[in-house]
Backbone bond lengths (Angstrom), bond angles and torsions (degrees), N, CA, C in turn:
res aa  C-N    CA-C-N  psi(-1)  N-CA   C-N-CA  omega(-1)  CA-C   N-CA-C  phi
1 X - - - 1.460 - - 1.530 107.34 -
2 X 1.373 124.48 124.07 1.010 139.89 169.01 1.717 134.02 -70.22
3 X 1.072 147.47 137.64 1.311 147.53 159.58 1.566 107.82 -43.34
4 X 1.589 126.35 -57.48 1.528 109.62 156.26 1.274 130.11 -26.90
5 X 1.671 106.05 -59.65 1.445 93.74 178.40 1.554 143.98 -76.29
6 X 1.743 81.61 -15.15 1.756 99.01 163.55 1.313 108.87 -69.15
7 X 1.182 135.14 -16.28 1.735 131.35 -174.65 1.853 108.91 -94.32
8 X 1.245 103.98 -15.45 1.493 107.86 -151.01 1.828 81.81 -109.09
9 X 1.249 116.31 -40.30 2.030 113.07 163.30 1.755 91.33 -57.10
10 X 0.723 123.47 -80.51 1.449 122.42 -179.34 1.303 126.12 -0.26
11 X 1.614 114.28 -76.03 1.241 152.87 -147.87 1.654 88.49 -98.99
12 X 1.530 131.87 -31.15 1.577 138.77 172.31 1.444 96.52 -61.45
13 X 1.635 114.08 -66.52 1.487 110.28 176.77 1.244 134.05 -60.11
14 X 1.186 119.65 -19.12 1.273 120.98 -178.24 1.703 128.39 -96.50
15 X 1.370 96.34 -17.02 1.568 109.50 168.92 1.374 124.92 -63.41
16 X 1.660 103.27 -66.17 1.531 98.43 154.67 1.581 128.78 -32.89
17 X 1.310 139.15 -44.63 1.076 140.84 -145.04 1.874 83.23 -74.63
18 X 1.649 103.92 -51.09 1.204 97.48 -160.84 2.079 122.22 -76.06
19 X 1.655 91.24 2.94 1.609 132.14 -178.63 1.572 103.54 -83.19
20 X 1.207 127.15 -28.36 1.276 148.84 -145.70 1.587 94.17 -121.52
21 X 1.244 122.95 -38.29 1.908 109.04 -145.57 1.037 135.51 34.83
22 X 1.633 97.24 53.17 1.106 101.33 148.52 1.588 141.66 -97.86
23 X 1.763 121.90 143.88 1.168 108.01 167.36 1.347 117.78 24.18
24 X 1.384 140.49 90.96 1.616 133.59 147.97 1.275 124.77 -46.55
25 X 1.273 118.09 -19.26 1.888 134.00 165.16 1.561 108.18 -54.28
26 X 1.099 107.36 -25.48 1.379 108.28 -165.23 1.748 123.61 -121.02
27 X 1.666 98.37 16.85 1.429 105.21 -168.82 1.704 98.12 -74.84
28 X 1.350 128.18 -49.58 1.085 118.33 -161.12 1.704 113.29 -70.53
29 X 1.594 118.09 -24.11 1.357 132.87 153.47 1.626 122.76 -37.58
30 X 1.298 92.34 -58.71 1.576 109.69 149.66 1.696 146.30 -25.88
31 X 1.390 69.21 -79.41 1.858 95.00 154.10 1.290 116.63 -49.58
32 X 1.361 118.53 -83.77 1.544 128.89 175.85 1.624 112.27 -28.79
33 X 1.793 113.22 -36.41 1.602 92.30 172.08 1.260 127.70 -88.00
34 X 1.152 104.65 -13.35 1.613 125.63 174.45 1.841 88.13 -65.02
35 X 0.876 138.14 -90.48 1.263 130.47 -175.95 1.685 130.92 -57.18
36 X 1.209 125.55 4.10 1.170 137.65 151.18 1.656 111.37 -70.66
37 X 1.347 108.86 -55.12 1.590 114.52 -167.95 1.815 96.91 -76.01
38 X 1.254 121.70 -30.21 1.339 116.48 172.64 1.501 110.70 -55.79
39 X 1.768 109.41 -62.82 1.745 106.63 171.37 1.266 116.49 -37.24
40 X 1.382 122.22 -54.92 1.369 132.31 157.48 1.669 128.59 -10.07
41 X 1.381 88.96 -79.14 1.308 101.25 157.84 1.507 141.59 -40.92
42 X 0.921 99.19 -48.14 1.814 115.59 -165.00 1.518 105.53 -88.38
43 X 1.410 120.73 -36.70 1.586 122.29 155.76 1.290 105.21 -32.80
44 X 1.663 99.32 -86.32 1.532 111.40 -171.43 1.786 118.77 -32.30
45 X 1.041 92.72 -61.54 1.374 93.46 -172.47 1.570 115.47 -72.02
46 X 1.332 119.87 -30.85 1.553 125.31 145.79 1.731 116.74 -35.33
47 X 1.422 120.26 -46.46 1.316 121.93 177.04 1.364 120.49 -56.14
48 X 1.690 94.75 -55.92 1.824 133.70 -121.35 1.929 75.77 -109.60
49 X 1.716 127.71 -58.62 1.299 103.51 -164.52 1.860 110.07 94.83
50 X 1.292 108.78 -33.20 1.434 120.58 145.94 1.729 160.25 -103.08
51 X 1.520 87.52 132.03 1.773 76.18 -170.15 1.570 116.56 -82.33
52 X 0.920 90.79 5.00 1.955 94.71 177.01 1.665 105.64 -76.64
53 X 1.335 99.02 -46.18 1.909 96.43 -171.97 1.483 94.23 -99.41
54 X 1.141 139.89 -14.09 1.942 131.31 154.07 1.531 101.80 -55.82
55 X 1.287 139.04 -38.56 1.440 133.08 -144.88 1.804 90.38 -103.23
56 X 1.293 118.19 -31.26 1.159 143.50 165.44 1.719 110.07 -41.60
57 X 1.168 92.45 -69.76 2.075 99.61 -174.33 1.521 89.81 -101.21
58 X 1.090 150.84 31.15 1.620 143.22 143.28 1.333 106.47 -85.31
59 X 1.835 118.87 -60.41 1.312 106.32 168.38 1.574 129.41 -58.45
60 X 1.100 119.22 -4.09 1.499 118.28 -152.88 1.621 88.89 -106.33
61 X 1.334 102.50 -47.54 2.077 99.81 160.96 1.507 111.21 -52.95
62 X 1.175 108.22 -57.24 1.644 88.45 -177.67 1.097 147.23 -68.68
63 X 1.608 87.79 -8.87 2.266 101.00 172.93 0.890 101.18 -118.28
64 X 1.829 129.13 44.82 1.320 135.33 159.79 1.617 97.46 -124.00
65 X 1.370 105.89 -34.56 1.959 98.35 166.51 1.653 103.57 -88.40
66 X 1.522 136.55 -7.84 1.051 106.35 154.93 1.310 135.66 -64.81
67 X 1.599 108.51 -27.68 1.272 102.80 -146.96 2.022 88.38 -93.50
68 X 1.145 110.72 -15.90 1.266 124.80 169.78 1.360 107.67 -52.54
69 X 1.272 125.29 -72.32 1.283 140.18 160.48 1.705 127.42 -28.61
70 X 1.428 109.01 -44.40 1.187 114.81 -178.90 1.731 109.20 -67.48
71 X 1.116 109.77 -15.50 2.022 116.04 -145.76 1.861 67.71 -113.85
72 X 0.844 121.02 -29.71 1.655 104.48 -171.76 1.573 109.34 -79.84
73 X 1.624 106.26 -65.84 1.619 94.13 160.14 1.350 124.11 -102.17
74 X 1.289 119.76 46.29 2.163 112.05 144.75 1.692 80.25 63.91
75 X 1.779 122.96 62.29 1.553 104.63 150.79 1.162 102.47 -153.97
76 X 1.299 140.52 168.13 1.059 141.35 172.89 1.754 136.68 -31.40
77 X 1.157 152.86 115.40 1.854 96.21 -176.49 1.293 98.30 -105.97
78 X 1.290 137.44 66.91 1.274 134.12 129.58 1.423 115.73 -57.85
79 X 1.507 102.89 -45.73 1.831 129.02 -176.77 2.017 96.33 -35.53
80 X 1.482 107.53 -33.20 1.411 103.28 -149.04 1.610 101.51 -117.76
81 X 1.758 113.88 -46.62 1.601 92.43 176.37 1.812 112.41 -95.51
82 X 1.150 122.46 18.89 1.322 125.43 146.73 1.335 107.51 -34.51
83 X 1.645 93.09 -92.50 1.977 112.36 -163.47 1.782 96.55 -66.30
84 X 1.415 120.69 -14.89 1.675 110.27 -171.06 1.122 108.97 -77.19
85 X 1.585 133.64 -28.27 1.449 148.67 -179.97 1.732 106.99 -80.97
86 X 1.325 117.29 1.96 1.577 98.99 173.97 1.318 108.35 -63.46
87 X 1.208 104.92 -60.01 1.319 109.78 -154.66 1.916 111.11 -66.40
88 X 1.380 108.85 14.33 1.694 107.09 171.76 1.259 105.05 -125.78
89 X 1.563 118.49 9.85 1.874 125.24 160.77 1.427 108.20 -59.02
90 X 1.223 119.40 145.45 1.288 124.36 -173.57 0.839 94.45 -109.19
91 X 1.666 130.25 94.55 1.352 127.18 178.08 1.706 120.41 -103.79
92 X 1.775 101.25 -24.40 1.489 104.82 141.72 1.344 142.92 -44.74
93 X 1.254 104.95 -58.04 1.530 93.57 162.50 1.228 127.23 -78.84
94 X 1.589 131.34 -21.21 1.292 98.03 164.32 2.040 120.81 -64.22
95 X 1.381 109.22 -12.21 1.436 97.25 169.89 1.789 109.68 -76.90
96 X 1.057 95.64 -29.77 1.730 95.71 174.29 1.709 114.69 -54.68
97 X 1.121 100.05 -33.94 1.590 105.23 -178.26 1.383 115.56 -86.03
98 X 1.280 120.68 -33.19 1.517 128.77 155.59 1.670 130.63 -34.41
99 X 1.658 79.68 -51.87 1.590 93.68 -167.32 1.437 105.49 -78.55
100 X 1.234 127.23 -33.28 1.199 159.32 -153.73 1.535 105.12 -83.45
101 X 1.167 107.41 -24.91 1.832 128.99 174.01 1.353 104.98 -103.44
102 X 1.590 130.78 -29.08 1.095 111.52 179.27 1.951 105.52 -83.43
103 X 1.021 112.58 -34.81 1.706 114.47 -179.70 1.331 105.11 -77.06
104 X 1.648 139.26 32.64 1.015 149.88 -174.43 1.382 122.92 28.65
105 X 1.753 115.33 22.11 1.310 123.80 159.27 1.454 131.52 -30.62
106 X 1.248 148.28 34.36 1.343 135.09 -113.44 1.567 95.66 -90.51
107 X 1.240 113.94 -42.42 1.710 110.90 -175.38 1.805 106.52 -72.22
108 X 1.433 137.13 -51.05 1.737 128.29 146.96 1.329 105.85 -27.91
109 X 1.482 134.45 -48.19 1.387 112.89 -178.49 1.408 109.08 -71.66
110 X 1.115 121.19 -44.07 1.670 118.41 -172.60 1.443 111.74 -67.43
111 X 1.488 131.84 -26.26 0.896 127.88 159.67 1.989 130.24 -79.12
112 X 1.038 91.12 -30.19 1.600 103.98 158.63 1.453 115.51 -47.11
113 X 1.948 103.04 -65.46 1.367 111.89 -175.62 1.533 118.40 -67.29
114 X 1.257 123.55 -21.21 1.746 132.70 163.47 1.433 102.26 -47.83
115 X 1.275 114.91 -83.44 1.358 126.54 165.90 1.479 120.84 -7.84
116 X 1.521 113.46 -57.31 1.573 120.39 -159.18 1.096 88.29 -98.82
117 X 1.266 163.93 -31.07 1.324 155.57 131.92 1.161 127.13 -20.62
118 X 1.731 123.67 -50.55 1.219 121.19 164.39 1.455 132.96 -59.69
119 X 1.514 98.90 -41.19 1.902 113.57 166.41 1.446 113.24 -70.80
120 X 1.107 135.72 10.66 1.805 143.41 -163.74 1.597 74.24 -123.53
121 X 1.455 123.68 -77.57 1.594 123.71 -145.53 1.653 93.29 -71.82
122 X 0.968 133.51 -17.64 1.868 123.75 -177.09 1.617 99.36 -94.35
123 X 1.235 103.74 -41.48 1.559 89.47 176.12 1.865 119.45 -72.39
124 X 1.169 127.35 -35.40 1.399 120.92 129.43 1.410 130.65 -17.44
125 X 1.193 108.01 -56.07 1.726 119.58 -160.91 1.510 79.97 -75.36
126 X 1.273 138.30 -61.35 1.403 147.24 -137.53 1.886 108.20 -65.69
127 X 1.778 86.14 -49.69 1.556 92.51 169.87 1.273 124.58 -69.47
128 X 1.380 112.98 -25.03 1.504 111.72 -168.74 1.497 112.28 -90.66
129 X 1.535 97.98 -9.18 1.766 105.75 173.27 1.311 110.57 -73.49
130 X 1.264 97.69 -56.49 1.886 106.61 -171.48 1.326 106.48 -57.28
131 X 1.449 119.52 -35.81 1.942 104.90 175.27 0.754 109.91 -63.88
132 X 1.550 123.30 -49.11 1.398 119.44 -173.37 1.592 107.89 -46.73
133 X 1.324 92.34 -70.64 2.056 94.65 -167.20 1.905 109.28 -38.25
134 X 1.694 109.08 -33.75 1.301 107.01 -177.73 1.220 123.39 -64.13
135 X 1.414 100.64 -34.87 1.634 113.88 -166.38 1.209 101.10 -78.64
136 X 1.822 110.38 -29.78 1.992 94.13 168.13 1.585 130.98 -75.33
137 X 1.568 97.23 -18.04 1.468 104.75 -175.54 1.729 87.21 -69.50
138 X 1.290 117.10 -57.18 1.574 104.19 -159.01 1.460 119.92 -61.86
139 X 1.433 124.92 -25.35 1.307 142.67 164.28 1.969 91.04 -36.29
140 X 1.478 100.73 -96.62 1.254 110.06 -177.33 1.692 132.41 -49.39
141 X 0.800 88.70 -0.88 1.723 98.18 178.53 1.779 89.20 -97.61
142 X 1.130 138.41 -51.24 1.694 139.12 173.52 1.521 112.90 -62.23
143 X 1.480 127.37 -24.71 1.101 107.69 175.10 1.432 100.08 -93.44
144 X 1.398 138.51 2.37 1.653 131.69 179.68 1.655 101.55 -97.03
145 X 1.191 111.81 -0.96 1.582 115.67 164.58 1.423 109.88 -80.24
């Protein structure tokens, strides 16, 4: 993993924010998750060989420092794994699958489109885990008060 690509997760997260209007207080917050879930990423799939379970624990880092983030400064964290998840959209392959349909590739497209489906549904799965798990830690942390 490169310093380019740590700047370019960066510069993925942080554009949107300013695409979005959101809060300018919070671009570099932003940033930082966009490049957490990238480190994230690039391990995993450095290990693993896959981008389905890399795209998997990239989102699941980043709506675990959102939601971290949100309880720290009093904001939403949509504000944060919104723009933090660009940079693990598979926006290549859905052009891979495009193109791949226009040169009447049909089996590259079907395998393209598997692919971009699987990195869409884990990065889904990823966010919707980490709220969950948060929303139980915070449940139980209020009833031990």
């Amino acid at each position: 993993m490169s310093l380019k690509m740590i700047l370019l997760a960066f510069g993925g997260s942080v554009f949107p924010v300013i695409l979005f209007n959101i809060d300018r207080k919070k671009i570099i917050y932003a940033g930082i998750g966009g490049v957490l879930g990238w480190i994230t990423y690039s391990v995993v799939y450095y290990r693993t060989g896959s981008q389905v379970i890399g795209s998997f624990f990239g989102a699941l880092a980043v709506n675990l420092y959102s939601e971290l983030m949100a309880r720290i400064i009093k904001t939403p964290a949509s504000m944060f794994y919104v723009p933090g998840i660009f940079p693990l959209v598979p926006g290549i392959t859905a052009y891979s699958t495009i193109n791949f349909l226009v040169e009447k590739d049909f089996v590259a497209a079907q395998n393209s489109a598997m692919l971009m489906l699987g990195i869409a549904g884990a990065i889904g799965f990823g966010i919707m885990l980490s709220s969950a798990f948060v929303g139980f830690v915070s449940k139980a942390i209020n009833k031990v008060r």
